[in-house]
C-alpha positions in Angstrom: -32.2 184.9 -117.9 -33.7 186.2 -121.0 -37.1 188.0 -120.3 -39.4 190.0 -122.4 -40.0 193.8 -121.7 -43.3 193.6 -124.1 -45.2 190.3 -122.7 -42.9 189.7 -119.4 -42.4 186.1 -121.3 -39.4 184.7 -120.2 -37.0 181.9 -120.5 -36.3 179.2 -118.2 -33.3 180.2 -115.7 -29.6 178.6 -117.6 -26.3 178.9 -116.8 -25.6 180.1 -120.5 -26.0 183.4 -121.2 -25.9 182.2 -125.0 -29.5 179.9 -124.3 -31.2 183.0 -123.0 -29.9 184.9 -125.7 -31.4 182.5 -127.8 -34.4 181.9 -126.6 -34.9 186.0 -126.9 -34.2 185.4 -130.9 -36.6 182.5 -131.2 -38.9 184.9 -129.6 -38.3 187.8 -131.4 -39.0 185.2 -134.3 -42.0 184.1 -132.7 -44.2 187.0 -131.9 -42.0 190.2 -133.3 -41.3 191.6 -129.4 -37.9 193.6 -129.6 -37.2 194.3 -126.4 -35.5 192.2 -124.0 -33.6 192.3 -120.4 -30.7 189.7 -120.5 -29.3 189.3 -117.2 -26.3 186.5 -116.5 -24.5 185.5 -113.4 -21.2 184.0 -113.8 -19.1 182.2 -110.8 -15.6 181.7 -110.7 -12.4 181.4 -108.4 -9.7 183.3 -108.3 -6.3 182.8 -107.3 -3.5 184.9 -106.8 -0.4 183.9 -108.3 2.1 187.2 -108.5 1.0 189.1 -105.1 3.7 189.0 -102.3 1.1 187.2 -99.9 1.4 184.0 -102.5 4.6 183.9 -103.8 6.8 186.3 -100.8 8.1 188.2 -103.2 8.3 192.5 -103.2 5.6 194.1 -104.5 6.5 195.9 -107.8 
């Protein structure tokens, strides 16, 4: 989420931290505000491929 410090404008919530960015630039253009909070949340799984509890090997 992209939000303005100046006029606490701010973007529509994205999954892209790139959109918000943008939207911050088009702003910028838009009304000369410079300061921003950017704030992005990524998800993810993880999976352990090289620890002893996957593969029963020693640790190193």
């Amino acid at each position: 989420m992209g939000k303005c410090m100046i006029c606490w404008e701010s973007c529509v919530d994205t999954p892209s931290a790139d959109k918000a960015r943008d939207w911050c630039l088009t702003h910028v253009g838009a009304t000369g505000h410079t300061g921003f909070r950017l704030s992005a949340f990524e998800f993810f799984d993880a999976v352990l491929t090289d620890h002893p509890s996957v593969n029963g090997t020693p640790p190193t």
